[in-house]
C-alpha positions in Angstrom: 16.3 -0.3 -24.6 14.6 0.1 -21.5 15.3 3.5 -20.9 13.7 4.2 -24.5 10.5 2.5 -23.2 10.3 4.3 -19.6 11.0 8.0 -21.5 8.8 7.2 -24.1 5.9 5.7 -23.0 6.2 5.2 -18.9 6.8 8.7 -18.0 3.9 10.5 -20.3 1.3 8.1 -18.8 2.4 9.2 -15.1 2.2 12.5 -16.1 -1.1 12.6 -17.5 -2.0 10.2 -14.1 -0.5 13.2 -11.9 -3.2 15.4 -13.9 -6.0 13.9 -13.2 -5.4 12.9 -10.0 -4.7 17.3 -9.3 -7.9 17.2 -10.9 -9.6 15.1 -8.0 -7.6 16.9 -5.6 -9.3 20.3 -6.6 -12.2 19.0 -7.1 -12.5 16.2 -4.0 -16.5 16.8 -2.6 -15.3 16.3 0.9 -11.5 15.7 2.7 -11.5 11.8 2.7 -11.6 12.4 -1.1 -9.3 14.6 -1.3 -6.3 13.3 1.3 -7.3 9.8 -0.8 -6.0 12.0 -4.3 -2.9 13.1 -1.9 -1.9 10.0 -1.3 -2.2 8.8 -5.0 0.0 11.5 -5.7 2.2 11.1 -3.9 2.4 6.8 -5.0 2.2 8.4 -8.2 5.3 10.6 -7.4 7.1 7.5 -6.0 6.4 5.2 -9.2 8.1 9.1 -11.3 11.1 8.8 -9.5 11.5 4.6 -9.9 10.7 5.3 -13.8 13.5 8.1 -13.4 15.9 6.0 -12.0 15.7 3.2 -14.7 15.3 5.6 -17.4 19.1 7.0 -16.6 20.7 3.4 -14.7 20.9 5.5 -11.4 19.9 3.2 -8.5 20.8 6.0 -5.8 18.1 7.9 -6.7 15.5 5.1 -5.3 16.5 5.8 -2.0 14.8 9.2 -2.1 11.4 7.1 -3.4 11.8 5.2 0.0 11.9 8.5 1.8 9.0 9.7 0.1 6.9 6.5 0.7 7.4 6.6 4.4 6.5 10.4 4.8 3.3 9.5 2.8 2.8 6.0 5.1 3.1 8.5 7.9 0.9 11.1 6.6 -1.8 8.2 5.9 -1.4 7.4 9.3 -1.9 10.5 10.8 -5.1 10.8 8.7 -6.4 7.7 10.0 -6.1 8.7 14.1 -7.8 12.0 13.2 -10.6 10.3 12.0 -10.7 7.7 14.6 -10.8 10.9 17.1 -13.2 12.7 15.1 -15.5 9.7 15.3 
């Protein structure tokens, strides 16, 4: 039943939030904005691959959602001390 729900309804609403949030990445005014959309895409990406392991009852596939989470802490991180530099 749950699986129904996540293919049905969870995954097209992620999809159509991955969309927009390209959109903003394309479109970001300035590179706050835009490393902001990155980092929604990639939480975006995460919450994919959680839906994608429910959906088919395969809990090994989280473990590449942790990965992904701590390459985008990381990359958050790194964007944060180059702005404290720049300033």
């Amino acid at each position: 039943m749950t699986s129904m729900i996540t293919l049905t309804v969870v995954l097209p609403v992620l999809v159509v939030a991955i969309l927009l949030t390209l959109t903003r990445l394309i479109k970001g005014p300035n590179l706050p904005d835009r490393v902001v959309a990155l980092d929604l895409l990639a939480t975006i990406g995460i919450s994919l691959i959680a839906a994608y392991a429910i959906a088919t009852e395969e809990p090994a596939i989280l473990d590449i959602a942790i990965v992904l989470a701590l390459i985008s802490f990381l990359g958050t991180i790194a964007f944060a001390y180059y702005i404290e530099q720049k300033i």
